[in-house]
C-alpha positions as CSV (number, residue, x, y, z in Angstrom):
1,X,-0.5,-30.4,-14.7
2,X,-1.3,-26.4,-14.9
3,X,2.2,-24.5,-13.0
4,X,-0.8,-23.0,-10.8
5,X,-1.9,-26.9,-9.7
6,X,1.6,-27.4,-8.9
7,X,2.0,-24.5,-7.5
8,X,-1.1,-25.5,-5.2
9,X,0.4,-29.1,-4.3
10,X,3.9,-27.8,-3.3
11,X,2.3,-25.5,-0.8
12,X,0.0,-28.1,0.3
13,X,3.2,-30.7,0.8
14,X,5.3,-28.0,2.5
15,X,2.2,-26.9,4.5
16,X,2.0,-30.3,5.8
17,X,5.7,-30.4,6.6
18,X,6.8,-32.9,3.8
19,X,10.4,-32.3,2.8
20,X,10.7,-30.9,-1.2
21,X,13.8,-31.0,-3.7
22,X,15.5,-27.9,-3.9
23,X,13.7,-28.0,-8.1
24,X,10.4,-28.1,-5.8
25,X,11.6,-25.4,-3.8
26,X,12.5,-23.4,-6.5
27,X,8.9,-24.4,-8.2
28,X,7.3,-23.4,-5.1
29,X,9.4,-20.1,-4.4
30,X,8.1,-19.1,-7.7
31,X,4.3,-19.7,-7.5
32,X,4.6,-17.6,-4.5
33,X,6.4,-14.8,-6.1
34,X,3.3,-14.8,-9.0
35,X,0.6,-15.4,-6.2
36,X,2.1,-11.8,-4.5
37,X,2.3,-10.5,-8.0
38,X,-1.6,-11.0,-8.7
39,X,-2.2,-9.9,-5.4
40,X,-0.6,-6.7,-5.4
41,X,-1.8,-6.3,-9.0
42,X,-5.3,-6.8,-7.7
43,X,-5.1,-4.6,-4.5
44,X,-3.4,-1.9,-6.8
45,X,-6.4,-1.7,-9.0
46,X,-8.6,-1.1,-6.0
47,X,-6.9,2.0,-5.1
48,X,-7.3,2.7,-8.9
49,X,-10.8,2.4,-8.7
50,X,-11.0,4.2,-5.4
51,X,-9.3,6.9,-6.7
52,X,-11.6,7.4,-9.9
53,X,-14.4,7.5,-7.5
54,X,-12.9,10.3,-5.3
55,X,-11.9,12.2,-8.9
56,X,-15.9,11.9,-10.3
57,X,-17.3,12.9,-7.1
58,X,-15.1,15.9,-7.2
59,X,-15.5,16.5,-10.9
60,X,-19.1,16.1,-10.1
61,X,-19.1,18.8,-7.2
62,X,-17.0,21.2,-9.1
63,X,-19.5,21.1,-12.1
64,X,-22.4,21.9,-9.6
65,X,-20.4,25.0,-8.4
66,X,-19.6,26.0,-12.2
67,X,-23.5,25.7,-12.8
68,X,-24.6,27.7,-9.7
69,X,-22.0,30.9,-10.5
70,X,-23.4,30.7,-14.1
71,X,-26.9,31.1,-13.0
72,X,-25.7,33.8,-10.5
73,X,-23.7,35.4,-13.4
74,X,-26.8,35.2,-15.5
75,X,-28.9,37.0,-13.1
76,X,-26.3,39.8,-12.6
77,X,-26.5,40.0,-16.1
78,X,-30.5,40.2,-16.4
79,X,-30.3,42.7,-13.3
80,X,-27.7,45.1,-14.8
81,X,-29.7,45.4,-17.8
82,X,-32.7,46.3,-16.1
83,X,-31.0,49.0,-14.7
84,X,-29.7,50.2,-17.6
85,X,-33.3,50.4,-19.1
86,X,-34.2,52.2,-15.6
87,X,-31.2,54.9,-16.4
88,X,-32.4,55.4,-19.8
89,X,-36.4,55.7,-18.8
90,X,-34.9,57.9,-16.3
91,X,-32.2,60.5,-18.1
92,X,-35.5,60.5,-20.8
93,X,-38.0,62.0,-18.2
94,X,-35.2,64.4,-17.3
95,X,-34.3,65.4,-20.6
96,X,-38.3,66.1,-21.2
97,X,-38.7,67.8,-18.0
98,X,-35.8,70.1,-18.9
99,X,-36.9,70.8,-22.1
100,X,-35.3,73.2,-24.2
101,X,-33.4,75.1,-22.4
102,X,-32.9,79.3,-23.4
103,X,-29.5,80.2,-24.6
């Protein structure tokens, strides 16, 4: 017999109110220590889980933000060098309209 069948009858014959040795006592005491050990074990890897879940969906939203202030960055960048081609177009039309000036 597996420890986790006896295990199963002590708690069944204690259950029903039939007296045990202290040896089945003992027996018993300790399949209900590992039966709380499994459990806590069990419900501990749940929060595990739970917690990876809440860490990707984070991860997830922070790598949205990082993309959108690229593409913002990106388009800063493309605007400010339009303008710079705008300066330039526009100190050239001065300097012709200028033109030499007399010393």
């Amino acid at each position: 017999m597996t420890p986790e069948d006896l295990g199963k009858l002590l708690h069944d014959k204690a259950t029903r109110g039939a007296p045990l040795t202290s040896e089945e006592s003992a027996l018993l005491a300790e399949w209900y220590r590992q039966q709380d050990a499994a459990e806590t074990q069990s419900l501990t890897r749940a929060q595990d889980d739970s917690a990876v879940v809440a860490l990707r969906a984070q991860l997830s939203q922070t790598l949205d933000q990082l993309k959108t202030a690229a593409q913002e960055i990106q388009a800063l960048a493309n605007g400010n060098e339009k303008l710079r081609e705008e300066i330039a177009a526009l100190r050239e039309r001065v300097a012709r309209r200028l033109g030499p000036q007399p010393a």
